[in-house]
NURO-700546 format. One line per 4 residues: number of its first residue (from 1); for each residue y, x, z of C-alpha. Coordinates in steps of 0.1 Angstrom, whole numbers, padded with zeros to 4 digits, always signed. Layout:
N
NUM> Y:X:Z  ... .
END
This chain:
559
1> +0195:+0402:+0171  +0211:+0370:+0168  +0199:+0341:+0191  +0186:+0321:+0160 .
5> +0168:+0342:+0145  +0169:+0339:+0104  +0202:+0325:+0105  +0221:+0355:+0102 .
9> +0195:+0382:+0110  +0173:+0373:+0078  +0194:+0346:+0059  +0228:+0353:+0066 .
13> +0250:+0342:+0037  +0284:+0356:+0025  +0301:+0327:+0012  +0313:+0349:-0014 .
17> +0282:+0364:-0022  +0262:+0360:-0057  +0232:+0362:-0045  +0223:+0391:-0065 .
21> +0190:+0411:-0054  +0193:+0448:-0051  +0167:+0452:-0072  +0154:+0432:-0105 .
25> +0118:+0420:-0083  +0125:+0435:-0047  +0138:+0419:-0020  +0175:+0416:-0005 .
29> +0179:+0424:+0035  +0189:+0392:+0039  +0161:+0369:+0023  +0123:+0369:+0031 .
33> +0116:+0375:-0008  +0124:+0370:-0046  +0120:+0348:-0071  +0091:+0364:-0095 .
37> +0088:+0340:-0123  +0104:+0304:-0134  +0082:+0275:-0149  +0098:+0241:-0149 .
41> +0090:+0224:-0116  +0065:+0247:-0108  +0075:+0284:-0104  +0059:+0315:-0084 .
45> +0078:+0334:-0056  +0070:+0369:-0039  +0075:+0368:-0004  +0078:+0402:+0021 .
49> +0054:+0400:+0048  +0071:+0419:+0074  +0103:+0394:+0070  +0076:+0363:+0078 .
53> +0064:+0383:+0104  +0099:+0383:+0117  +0110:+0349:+0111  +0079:+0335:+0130 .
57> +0096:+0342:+0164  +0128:+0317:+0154  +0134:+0290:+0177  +0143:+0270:+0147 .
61> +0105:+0253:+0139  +0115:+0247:+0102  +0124:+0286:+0096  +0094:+0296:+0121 .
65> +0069:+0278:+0095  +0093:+0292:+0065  +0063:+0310:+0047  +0035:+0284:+0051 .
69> +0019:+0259:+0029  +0038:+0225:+0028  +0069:+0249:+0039  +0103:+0246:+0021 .
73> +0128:+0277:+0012  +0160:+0279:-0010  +0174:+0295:-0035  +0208:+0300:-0043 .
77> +0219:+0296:-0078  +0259:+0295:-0083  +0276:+0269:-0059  +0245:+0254:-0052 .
81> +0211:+0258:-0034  +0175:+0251:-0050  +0152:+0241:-0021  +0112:+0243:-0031 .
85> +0082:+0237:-0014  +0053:+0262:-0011  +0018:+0250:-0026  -0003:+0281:-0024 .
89> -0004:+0314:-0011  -0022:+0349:-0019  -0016:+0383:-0016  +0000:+0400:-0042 .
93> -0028:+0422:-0064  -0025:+0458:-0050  +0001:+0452:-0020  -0010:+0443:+0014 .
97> +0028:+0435:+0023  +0036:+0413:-0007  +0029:+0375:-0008  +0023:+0354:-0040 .
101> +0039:+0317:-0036  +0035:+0289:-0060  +0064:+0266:-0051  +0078:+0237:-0069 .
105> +0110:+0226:-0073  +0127:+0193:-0053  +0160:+0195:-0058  +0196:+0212:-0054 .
109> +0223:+0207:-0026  +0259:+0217:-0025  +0267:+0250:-0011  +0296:+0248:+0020 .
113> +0319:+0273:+0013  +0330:+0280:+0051  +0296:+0285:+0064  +0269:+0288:+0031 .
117> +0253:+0259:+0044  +0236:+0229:+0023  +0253:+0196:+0021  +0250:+0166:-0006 .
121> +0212:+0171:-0014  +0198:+0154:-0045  +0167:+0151:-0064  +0160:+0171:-0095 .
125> +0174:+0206:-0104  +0201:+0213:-0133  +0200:+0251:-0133  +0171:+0275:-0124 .
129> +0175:+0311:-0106  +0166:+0341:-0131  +0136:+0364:-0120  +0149:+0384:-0088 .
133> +0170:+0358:-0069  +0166:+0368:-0036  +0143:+0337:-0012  +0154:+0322:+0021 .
137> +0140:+0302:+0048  +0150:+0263:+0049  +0166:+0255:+0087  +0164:+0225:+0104 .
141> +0201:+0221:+0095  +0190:+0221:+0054  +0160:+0201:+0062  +0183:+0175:+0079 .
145> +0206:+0168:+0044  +0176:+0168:+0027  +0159:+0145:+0050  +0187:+0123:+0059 .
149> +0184:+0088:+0046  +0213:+0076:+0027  +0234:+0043:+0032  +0204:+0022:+0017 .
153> +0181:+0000:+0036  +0162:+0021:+0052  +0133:+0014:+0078  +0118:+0049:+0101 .
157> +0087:+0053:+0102  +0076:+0088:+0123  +0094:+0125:+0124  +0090:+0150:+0090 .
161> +0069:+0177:+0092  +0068:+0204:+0104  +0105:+0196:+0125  +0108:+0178:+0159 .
165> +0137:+0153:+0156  +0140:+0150:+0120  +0137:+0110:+0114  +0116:+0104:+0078 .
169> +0127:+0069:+0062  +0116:+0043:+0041  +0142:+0028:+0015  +0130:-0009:+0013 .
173> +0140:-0021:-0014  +0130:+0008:-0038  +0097:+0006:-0022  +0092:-0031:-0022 .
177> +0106:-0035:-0055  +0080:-0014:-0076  +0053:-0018:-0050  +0034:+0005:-0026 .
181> -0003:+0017:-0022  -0015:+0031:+0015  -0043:+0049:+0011  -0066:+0070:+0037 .
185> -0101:+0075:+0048  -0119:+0059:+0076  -0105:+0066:+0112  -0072:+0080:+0104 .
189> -0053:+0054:+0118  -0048:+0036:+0083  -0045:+0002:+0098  -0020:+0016:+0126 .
193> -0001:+0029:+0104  +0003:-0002:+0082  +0008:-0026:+0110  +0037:+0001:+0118 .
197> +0055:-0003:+0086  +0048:-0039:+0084  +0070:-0040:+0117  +0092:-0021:+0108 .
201> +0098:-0040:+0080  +0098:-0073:+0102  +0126:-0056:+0126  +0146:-0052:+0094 .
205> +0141:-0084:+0083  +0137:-0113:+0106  +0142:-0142:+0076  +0116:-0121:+0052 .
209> +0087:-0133:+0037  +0054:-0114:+0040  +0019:-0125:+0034  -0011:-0103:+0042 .
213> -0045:-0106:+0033  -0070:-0093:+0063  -0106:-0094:+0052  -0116:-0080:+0093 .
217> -0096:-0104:+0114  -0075:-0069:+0122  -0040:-0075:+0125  -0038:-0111:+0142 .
221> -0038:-0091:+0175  -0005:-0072:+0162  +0016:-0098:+0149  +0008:-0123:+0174 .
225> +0044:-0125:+0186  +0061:-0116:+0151  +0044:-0143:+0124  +0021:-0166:+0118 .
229> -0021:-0160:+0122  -0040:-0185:+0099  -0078:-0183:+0094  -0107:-0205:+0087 .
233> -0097:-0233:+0122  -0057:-0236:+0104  -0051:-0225:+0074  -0062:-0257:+0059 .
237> -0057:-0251:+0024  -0063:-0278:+0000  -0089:-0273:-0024  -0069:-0289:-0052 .
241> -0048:-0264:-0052  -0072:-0239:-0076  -0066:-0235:-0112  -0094:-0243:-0139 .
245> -0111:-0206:-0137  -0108:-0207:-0097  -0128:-0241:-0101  -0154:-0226:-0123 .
249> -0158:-0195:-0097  -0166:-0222:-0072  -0183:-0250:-0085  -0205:-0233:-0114 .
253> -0242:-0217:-0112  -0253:-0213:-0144  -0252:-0181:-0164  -0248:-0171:-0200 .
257> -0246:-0200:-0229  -0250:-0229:-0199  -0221:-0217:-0182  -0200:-0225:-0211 .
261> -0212:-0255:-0213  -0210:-0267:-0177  -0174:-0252:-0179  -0165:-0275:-0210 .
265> -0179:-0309:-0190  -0160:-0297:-0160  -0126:-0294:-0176  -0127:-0326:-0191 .
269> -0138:-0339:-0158  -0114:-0323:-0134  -0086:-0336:-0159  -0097:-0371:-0157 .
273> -0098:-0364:-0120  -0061:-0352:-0116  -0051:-0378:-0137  -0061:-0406:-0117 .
277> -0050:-0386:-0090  -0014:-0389:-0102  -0003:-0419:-0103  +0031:-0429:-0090 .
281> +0044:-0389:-0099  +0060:-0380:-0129  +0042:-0357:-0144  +0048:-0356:-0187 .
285> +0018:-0333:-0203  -0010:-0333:-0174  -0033:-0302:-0175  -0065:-0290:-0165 .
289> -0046:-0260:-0141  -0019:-0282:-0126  -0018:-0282:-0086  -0018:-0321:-0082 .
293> -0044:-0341:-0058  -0074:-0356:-0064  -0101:-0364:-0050  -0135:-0349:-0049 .
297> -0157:-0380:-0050  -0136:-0389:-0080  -0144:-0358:-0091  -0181:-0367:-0087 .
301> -0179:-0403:-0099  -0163:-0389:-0130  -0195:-0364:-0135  -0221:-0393:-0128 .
305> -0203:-0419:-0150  -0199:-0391:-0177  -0236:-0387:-0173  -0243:-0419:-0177 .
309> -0234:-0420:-0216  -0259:-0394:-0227  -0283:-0411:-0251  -0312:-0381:-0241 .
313> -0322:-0375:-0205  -0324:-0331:-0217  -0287:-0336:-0216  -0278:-0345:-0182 .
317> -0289:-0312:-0164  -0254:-0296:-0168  -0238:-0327:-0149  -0268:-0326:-0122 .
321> -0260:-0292:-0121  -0220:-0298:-0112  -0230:-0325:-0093  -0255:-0311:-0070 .
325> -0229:-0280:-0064  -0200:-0305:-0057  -0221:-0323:-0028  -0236:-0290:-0015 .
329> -0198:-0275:-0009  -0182:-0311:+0006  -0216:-0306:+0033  -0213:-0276:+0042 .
333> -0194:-0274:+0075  -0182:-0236:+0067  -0161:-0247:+0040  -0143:-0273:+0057 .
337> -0110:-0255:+0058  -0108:-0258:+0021  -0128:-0289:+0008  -0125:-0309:+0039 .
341> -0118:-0350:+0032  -0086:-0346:+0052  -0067:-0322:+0026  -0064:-0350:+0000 .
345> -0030:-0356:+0007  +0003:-0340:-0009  +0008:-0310:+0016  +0016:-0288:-0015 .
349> +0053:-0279:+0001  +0042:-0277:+0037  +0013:-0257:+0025  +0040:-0230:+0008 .
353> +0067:-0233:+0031  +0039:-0225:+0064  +0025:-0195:+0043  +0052:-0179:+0027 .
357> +0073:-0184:+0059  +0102:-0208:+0038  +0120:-0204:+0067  +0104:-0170:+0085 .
361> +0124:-0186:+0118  +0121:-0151:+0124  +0085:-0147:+0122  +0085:-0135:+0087 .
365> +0046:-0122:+0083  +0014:-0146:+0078  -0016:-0129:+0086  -0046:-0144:+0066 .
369> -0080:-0138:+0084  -0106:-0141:+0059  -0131:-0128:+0081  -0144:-0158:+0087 .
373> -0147:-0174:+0050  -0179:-0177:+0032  -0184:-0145:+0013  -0191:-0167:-0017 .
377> -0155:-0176:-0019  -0137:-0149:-0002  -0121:-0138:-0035  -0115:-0174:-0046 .
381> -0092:-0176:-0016  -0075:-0142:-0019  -0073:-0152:-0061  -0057:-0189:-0048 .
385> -0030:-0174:-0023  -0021:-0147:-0050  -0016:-0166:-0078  +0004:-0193:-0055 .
389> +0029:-0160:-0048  +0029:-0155:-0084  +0037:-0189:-0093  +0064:-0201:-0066 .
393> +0079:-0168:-0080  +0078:-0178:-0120  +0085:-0215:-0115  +0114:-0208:-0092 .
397> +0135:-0186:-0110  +0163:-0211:-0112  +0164:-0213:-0074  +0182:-0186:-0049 .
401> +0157:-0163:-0050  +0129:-0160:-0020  +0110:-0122:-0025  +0076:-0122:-0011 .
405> +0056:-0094:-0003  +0021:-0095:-0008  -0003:-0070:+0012  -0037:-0064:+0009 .
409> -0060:-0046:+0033  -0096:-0036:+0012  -0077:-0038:-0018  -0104:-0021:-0039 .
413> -0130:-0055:-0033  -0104:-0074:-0049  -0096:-0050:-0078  -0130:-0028:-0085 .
417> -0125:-0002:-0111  -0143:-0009:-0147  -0151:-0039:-0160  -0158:-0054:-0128 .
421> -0117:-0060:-0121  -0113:-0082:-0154  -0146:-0106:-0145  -0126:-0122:-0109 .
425> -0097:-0146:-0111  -0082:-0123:-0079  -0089:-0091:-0101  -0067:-0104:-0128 .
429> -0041:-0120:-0106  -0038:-0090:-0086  -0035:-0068:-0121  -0008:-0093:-0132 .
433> +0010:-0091:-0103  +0011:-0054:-0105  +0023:-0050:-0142  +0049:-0078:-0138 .
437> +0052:-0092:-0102  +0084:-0069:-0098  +0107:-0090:-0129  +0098:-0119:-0105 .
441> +0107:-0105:-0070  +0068:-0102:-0060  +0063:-0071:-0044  +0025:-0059:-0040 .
445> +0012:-0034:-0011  -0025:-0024:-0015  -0038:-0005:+0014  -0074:+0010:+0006 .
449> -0098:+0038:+0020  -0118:+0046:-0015  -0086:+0046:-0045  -0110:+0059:-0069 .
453> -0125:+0026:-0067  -0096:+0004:-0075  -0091:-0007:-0110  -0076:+0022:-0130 .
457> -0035:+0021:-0140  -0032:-0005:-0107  -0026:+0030:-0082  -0002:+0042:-0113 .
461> +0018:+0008:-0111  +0027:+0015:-0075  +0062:+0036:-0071  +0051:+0046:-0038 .
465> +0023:+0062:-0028  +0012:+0071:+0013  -0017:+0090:+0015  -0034:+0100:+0049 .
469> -0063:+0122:+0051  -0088:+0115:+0020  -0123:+0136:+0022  -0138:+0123:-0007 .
473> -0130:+0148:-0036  -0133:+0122:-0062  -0100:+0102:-0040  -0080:+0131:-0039 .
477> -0087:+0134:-0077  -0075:+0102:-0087  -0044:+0103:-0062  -0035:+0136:-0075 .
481> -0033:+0119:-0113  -0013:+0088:-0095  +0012:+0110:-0084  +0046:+0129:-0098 .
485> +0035:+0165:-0108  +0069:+0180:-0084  +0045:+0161:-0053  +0015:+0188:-0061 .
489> +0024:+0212:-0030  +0022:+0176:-0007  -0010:+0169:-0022  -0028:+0199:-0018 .
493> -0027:+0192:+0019  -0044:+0157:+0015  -0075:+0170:+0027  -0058:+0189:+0061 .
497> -0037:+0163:+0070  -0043:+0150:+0109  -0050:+0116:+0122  -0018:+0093:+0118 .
501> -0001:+0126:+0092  +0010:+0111:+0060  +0023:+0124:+0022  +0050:+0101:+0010 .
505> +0061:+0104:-0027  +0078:+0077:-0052  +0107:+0054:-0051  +0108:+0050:-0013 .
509> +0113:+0083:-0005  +0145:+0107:-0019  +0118:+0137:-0023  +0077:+0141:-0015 .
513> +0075:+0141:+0024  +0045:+0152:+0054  +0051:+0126:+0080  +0036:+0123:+0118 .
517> +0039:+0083:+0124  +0055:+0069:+0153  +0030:+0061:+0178  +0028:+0019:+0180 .
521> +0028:+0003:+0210  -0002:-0007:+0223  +0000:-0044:+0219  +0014:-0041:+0184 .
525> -0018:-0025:+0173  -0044:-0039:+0154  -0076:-0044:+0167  -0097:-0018:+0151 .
529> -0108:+0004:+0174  -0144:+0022:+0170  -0169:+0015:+0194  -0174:+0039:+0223 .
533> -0213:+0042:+0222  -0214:+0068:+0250  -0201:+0041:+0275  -0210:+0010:+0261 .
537> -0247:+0022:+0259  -0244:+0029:+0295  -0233:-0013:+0304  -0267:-0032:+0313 .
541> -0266:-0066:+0323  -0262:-0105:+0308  -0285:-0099:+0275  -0303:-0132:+0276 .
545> -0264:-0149:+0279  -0252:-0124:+0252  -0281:-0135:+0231  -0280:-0168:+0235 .
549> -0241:-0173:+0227  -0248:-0153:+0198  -0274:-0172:+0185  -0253:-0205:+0191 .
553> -0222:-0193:+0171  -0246:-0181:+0145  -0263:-0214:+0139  -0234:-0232:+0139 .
557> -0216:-0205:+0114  -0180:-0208:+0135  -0170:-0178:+0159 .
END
């Protein structure tokens, strides 16, 4: 028996061989099976048992797991071979030693005529085998020119299942440039595994320009060394900077026919207020949504004095209303990072250029903990940032060009599915972005443990999808409609997949892929570790101290 077993033994190939099987549905000596019937993408295999049984012993892992779900084999049609992956197995009706596979199709690969092997692998399939062809394993040696990342930008990520050494890649700009959606459920090292590609990405591009969103205060611990952490003590972004609707978010209470109202008195207001806040820049047409400076107790004078001409005293309670809201925010300590009386100045560019890291000095990521914002105006300040991206984007097309790349963690509280997504200045900025940000060089890269509960056609907008382990049936439903039908095999094993295991499908990938993720260095990692009750429920000591800090940070609403 040969040393490799499968090779020769089971798939031995005569270079000038057919292929033919020696009978119309058996099997040929040297394959594990035939093909049994041809659908499309999706097509159904027989498999010999006692041949699996056989092949199991290879030292080669990749024909050792020939066989198994998520497994690939090949099939050669002509010049070239057909590799497929295996979705599901059963026996065959009748015969104990005969295995039903449903396979799909991922694409074709020049046959070497020296040695049979497979070289110059490619996505989709121009011929199909007839009924009979005979099956054979995948090696490592196929796997690796199917694998192997071409001469485009490319980032690694972790090793392709079920190999050892084969490296699985990330083209960046095909994923970047239509997006990208991380998905998995809690605990299966979702957030390790974006602050992973986010590195990767920042190794690959030291002069980039990435801004993520963290809602937990997560990631500052990774990228302390490679970008910029801003939260509620520095980001200090001026509150002049919102558009009308981001103003009404904020500074309205009123509901139904009174909102309206209060929104019309506001507008004119708020223009009055930018106007005077103007003066000395040359600005032609002035409107309502136009990131110039002004100041709030203009703002406020403008409200009382406009007040001041109603005729009937049943009139005023709209401007009270504003008013009252105005003064309430410009008190209230835990807004200060937004609508503090030191952001009145022009800081517009610094604002942009510190963000959006205009130059990255080769800290190209800003982290943006919004753990610590009110959660009154969380999404306000996720909508503000966004839009911001989206705009330095559309108003600088005549300029060299400056891609961003906009991540967000929780990415389903900032577009809910239903109606829900269409009511929030951040849900429709976020939509925008991921119908059009692309023609503008905005890239957006949603990361999210429940995708059944992001706005529906966002998932579909991204070109690449990476899905850890989802148990929720109704997730692995609406990924399964996200994704390309040849990626069903991949999917399947969604619900199976271990803790930092991934299924990669889209633009950033040359076929679907199972990868294991690097492991991260520890002090690249976010912090998001779970709790460890069993010891920290056995720690006694300092509770009065604990309590009393506690309380202190509480009442003063800073941490």
């Amino acid at each position: 028996m040969a040393e490799i077993l499968g090779a020769q033994d089971l798939t031995g190939v005569d270079p000038e061989s057919t292929g033919a099987p020696a009978t119309p549905v058996g099997f040929s000596p040297r394959g594990i099976g035939a093909v049994a019937e041809i659908g499309g993408s999706g097509s159904q295999i027989v498999l010999d048992a006692a041949a699996l049984d056989t092949i199991a012993q290879s030292s080669d892992p990749a024909i050792a797991a020939a066989g198994q779900v998520g497994s690939q084999v090949k099939v050669r049609v002509g010049g070239v071979w057909l590799i497929a992956n295996i979705r599901a197995l059963k026996l065959a009706a009748g015969c104990d030693d005969r295995i039903v596979a449903e396979v799909d199709f991922l694409g074709e690969g020049d046959e070497e005529k020296l040695t049979g092997k497979l070289y110059k692998f490619r996505r989709g399939v121009t011929r199909y085998p007839r009924p009979g062809a005979p099956v054979f394993p995948a090696s490592t040696a196929d796997l690796k020119q199917i694998y192997a990342a071409d001469d485009r930008a490319n980032i690694e990520i972790g090793t392709v299942y079920p190999t050892r050494d084969i490296r699985a890649a990330l083209y960046i700009d095909a994923m970047l440039g239509k997006h990208f959606a991380l998905l998995g459920s809690t605990g299966t090292g979702k957030s390790t595994a974006a602050a992973l590609i986010l590195h990767r990405i920042c190794q690959r591009a030291p002069q980039g320009h990435i801004v993520m969103v963290d809602p937990h205060g997560e990631y500052g611990a990774a990228f302390k060394t490679a970008g910029a952490v801003y939260d509620v003590g520095n980001l200090q972004m001026p509150y002049w900077l919102m558009n009308f609707e981001e103003h009404c978010e904020v500074f309205l209470t009123s509901h139904g026919a009174d909102r309206q109202v209060d929104a019309d008195i506001l507008a004119k207001c708020l223009l009055a207020a930018r106007a005077k806040g103007r003066v000395g820049q040359e600005i032609a047409k002035l409107t309502v949504d136009a990131p110039v400076p002004y100041l709030l107790s203009d703002l406020t004078n403008i409200i009382q004095l406009e007040m001041g001409k109603m005729d009937r005293a049943g009139d005023t309670a709209p401007y009270l209303r504003l008013k009252t809201k105005i003064d309430e925010i410009k008190a209230d300590p835990r807004y200060g990072f937004m609508f503090s009386g030191m952001l009145v100045a022009d800081t517009m560019g610094d604002f942009i250029g510190r963000v959006f890291r205009l130059p990255g000095d080769g800290k190209p990521i800003s982290i943006i903990d919004v753990s610590g914002v009110p959660s009154e105006i969380t999404s306000v300040v996720v909508s503000v940032l966004a839009r911001m991206v989206f705009d330095f984007a559309i108003w600088s097309r005549n300029e060299p060009q400056r891609p961003i790349l906009l991540v967000c963690e929780e990415a389903h509280r900032y577009i809910p599915s239903g109606a829900d997504a269409e009511k929030s200045s951040v849900g429709r900025i976020l939509s925008r972005i991921a119908k059009e940000g692309r023609k503008y060089g905005v890239s957006l890269g949603l990361i999210t443990q429940r995708p059944s509960d992001l706005a529906e056609g966002v998932l579909s907008q991204c070109g690449t999808i990476i899905s850890m382990r989802l148990n929720n049936d109704r997730d692995q439903a609406f990924v399964r409609a996200a994704m390309p039908e040849g990626a069903r095999g991949f999917l399947d094993s969604i619900p199976a997949l271990r803790n930092r295991e991934c299924v990669i499908c889209g633009e950033g990938v040359a076929i679907p892929i199972r990868v294991g993720f690097d492991a991260l260095e520890e002090h690249k990692r976010p912090a998001s570790g779970d709790p460890l009750f069993s010891e920290l429920w056995s720690e006694v000591g300092q509770e009065d101290q604990i309590i009393a800090r506690t309380i202190r940070r509480w009442r003063a609403q800073g941490r």
